[in-house]
C-alpha positions in Angstrom: 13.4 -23.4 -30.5 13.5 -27.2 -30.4 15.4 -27.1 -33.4 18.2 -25.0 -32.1 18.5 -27.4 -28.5 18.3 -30.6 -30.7 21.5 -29.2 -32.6 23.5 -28.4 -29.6 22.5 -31.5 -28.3 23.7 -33.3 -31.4 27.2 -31.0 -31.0 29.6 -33.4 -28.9 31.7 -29.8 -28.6 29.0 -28.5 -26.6 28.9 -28.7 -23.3 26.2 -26.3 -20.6 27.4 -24.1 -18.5 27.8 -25.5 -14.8 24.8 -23.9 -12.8 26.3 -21.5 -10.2 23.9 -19.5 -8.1 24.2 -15.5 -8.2 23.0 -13.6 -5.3 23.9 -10.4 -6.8 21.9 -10.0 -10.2 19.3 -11.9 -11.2 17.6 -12.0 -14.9 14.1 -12.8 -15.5 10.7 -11.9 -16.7 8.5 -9.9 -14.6 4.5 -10.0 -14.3 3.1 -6.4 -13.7 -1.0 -6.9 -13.1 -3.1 -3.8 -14.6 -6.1 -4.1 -12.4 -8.3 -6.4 -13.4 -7.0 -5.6 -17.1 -5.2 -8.9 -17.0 -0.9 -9.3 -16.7 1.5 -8.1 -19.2 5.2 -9.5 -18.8 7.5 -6.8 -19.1 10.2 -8.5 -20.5 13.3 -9.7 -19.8 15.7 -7.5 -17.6 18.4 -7.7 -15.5 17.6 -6.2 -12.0 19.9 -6.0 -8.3 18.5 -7.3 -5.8 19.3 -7.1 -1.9 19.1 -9.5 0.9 14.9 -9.6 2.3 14.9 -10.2 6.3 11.7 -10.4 7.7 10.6 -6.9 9.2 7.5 -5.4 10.3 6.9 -1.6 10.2 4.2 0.6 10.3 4.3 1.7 6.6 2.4 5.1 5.5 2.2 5.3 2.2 0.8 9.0 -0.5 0.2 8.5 -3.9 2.1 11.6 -5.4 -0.6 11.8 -8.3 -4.1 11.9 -6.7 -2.8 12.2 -2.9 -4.4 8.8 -2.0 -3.1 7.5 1.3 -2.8 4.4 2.4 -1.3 2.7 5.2 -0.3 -0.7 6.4 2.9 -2.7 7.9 5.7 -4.2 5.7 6.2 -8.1 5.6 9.9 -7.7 4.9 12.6 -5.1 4.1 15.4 -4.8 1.9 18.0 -2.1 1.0 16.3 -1.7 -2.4 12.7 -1.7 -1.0 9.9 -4.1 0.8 6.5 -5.2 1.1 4.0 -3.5 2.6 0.7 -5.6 3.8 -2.6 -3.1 2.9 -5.6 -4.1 1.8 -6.1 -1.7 -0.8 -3.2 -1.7 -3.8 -2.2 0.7 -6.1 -1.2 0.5 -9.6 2.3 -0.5 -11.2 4.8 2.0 -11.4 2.7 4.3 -9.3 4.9 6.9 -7.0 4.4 6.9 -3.2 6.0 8.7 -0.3 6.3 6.0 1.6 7.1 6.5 5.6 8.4 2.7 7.5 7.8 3.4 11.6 9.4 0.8 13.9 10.1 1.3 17.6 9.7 5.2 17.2 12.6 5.1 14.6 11.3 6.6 10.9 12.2 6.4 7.6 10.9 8.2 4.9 11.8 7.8 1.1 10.2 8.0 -2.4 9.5 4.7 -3.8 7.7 3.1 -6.8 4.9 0.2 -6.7 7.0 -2.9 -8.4 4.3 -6.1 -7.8 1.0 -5.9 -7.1 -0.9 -8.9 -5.2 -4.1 -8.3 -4.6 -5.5 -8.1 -1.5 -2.6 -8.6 -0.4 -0.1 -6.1 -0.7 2.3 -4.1 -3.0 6.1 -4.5 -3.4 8.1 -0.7 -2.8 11.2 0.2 -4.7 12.8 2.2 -3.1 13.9 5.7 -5.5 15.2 7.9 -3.2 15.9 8.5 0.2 17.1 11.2 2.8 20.6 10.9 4.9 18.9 10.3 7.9 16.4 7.8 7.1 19.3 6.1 5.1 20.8 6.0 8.2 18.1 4.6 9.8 17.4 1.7 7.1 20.5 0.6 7.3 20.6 0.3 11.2 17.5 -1.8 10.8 19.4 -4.1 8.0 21.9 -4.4 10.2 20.0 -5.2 13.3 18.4 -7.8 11.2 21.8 -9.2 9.9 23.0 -9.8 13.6 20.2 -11.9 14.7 19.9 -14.3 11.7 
């Protein structure tokens, strides 16, 4: 890999590629954590990503497989997902019906575990989601938008 920079360093026809931030796509390598199994990177893909406001919910969460539940309040919310607070996590790519509470408004979706910190929390991707409680999120985004 030095080889390659040195090279295009030496090339006085090369020149990089002014830095320009992109809000709208961003590549890079992700960390998924196994439990206690250690961290795998998952490679390198390109992913949306959505605007976070700070948001706090009451967030219910049911693991579709084994009908765990757990519940807890989200740190921040997005149109693609958010973060929900709990002392117990779950796994990577584990499926959750996931219902977000805040001031008597719900919404209720089907979301996948993204990141896991421990004792911490776990990150929701959103997967799908009904008219109403689309309606609903994107109220709250709204809402959220205003005030900033």
């Amino acid at each position: 890999m030095r080889i390659a920079w040195d090279q295009y360093a030496l090339d006085t026809r090369y020149t990089p590629e002014p830095r320009v931030r992109k809000f709208a796509m961003r590549s890079d390598t992700c960390t998924e954590f196994d439990s206690g199994k250690g961290t795998k990177a998952s490679g390198v893909r390109a992913r949306q990503y959505s605007i976070r406001y700070p948001f706090a919910a009451d967030a219910e969460m049911l693991e579709l497989e084994s009908g765990t539940r757990l519940s807890g309040a989200t740190s921040d919310l997005s149109l693609g997902g958010c973060f929900v607070c709990t002392r117990r996590t779950l796994e990577v790519r584990t499926r959750v019906r996931a219902k977000l509470t805040h001031k008597g408004q719900k919404a209720k979706m089907l979301a996948m575990v993204r990141v896991v910190k421990p004792q911490v929390g776990v990150g929701l991707e959103f997967l799908g989601i009904d008219r109403d409680s689309n309606a609903t999120l994107l109220a709250w985004i709204e809402n959220l938008g205003k005030s900033r």
